[in-house]
N, C-alpha and C positions, 0 to 999 in steps of 0.2 A: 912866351911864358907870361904869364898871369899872374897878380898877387891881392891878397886880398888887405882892404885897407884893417887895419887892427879897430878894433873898439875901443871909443872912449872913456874910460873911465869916469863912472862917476862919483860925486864927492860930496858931503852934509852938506854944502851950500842949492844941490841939484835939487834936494827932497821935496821942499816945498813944492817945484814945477813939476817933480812927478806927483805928488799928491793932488795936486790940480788938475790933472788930468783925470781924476775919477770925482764924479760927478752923481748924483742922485736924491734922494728925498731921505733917506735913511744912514745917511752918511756915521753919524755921531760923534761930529767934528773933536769935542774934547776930551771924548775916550783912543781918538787915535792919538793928538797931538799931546799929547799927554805920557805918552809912551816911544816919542820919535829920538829925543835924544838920547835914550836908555838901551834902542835899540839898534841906534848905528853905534855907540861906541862898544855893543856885544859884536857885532856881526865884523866891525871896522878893527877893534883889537883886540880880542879874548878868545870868542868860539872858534874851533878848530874844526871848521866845515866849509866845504866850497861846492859851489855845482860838481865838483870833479870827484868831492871821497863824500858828496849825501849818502850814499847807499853802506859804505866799511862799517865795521864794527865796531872799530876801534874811534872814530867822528864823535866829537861832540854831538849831547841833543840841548834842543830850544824848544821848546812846549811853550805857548803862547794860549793860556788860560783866559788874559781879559780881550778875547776875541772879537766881540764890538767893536765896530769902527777899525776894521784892518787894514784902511788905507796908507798907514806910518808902515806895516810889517811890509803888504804889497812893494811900495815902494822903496821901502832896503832892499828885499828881496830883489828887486829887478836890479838896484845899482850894485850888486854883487854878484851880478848874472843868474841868478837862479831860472828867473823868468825874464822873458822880451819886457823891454818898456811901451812897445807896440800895444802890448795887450790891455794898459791899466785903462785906456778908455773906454775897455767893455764892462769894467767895473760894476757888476751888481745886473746887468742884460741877461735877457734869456739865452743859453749856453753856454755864457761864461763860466769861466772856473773859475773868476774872479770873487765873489759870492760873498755877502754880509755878514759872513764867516768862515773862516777859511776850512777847509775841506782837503785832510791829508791825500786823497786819492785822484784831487785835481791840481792840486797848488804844488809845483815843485819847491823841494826844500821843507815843507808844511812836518810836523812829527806828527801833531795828531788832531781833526777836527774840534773846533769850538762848538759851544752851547750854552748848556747850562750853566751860570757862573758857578764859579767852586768847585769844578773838575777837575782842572791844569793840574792842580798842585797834588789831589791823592793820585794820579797817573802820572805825576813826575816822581813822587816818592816808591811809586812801584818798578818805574824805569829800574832808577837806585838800586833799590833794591836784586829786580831782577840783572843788573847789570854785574853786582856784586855777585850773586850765587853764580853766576857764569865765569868770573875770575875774573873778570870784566875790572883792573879798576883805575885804568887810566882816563877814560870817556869822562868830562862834568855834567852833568848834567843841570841844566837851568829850566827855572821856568816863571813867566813873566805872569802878575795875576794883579788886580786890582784891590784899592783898598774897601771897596764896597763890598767884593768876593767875601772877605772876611766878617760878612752877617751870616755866610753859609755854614753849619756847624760841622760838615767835610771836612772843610779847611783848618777848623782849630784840633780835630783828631786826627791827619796828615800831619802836621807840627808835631805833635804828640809823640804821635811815632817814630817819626823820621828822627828825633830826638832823643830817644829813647834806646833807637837802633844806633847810632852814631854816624848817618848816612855821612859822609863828609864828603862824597861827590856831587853831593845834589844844592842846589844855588835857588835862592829863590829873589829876583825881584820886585818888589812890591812899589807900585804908581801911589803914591800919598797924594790926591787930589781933593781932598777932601770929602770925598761922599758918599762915604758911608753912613749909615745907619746911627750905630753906634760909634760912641770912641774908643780909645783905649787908656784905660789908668797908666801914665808914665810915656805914653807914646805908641805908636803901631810894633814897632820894635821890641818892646819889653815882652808884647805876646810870643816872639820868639824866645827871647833870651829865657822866659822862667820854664822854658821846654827845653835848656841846653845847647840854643843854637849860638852859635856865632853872628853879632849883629853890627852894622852900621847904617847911619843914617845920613844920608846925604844931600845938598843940593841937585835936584833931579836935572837941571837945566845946564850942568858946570861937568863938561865931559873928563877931563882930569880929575875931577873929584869921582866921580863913576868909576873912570878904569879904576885909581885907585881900589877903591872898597868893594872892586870887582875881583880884587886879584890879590885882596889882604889875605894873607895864611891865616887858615881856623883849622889846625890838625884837628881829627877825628873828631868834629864836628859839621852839622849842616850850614848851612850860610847864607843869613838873609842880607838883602841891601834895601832900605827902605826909600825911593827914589822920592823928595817930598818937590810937588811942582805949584804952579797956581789953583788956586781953589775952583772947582768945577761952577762954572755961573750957567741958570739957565736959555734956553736962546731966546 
């Protein structure tokens, strides 16, 4: 009889050497790393998804909006098994599914291809949305979007609404690296708050402060977290 060896887990300290394993000209180093520790402590203690219930209805969703640089998502994804770690060194090669943005129809685990910045978030409010009209209302729905995203005028009519309806399953949050466009009078935050949502703002780098204000009650309210990290420098 035969047994097969079990797999190692892996753990935030692995990321980095799977991050390094993808390699290329287009990488856009501090839109991924920008978004690593916000995204293992979703995947590590919050979202209620695994390679095993991706497909139920009842699963968390994660919509990954600042799609750029998805070498931080790739690599969660692989140390929560979604995908082989084998695969991150074809990272951005011709037939990968690895691709310089991820691609729901090749990337296991993926909810919805990236693009244009400022989409995540009106496709995460429709999620919500349509997850409620289905009676749907235990599912969270998250979705991760950048603070530049927020030059897109989508994205301040998404708030809007989602605010307006009282989505209180839908999570949004927001990378403060500085680079956007514009600012915001009173912080990135307040653009939520004077739409109704439920807000905090946290050190993006400080994973107990994340789960925290990941998992603060906002009855019948949406809920943003504004993760604020180092200021984006050019390369």
């Amino acid at each position: 009889m035969t047994t097969e060896t079990p797999a190692v887990p892996y753990g935030f300290l692995d990321l980095p050497r799977l991050m390094a394993l993808m390699t290329g000209d287009e990488k856009h180093g501090p839109a991924a790393t920008s978004t690593l520790d916000a995204l293992w402590v979703l995947y590590d203690r919050v979202l209620r998804v695994t390679p095993e219930t991706a497909d139920r209805q009842d699963r968390d969703r994660f919509l990954l909006s600042k799609g750029h640089g998805p070498m931080a998502y790739y690599a969660v994804l692989a140390a929560k098994g979604f995908l082989p770690a084998e695969l991150l060194p074809s990272f951005g090669s011709y037939d990968s599914p690895l691709g310089h943005h991820p691609d729901r129809l090749l990337v296991p685990g993926a909810e919805i291809s990236s693009g244009s910045l400022g989409h995540g978030l009106p496709l995460a409010v429709g999620t919500a949305l349509g997850l409620r009209a289905q009676g749907l209302t235990d599912p969270a729905v998250w979705v991760l979007i950048g603070d530049a995203e927020f030059d897109e005028g989508s994205n301040h009519e998404a708030v809007a609404f989602a605010g307006a309806y009282g989505l209180d399953r839908l999570h949004v949050v927001a990378i403060d690296n500085s680079s956007a466009t514009h600012g915001w009078r009173g912080g990135m935050a307040a653009r939520f708050a004077a739409e109704g949502w439920s807000t905090e703002t946290v050190d993006g780098r400080d994973h107990d402060a994340l789960h925290r204000a990941f998992t603060a009650p906002h009855p019948g309210r949406p809920h943003a977290v504004v993760a604020r990290v180092e200021p984006k420098t050019a390369a």
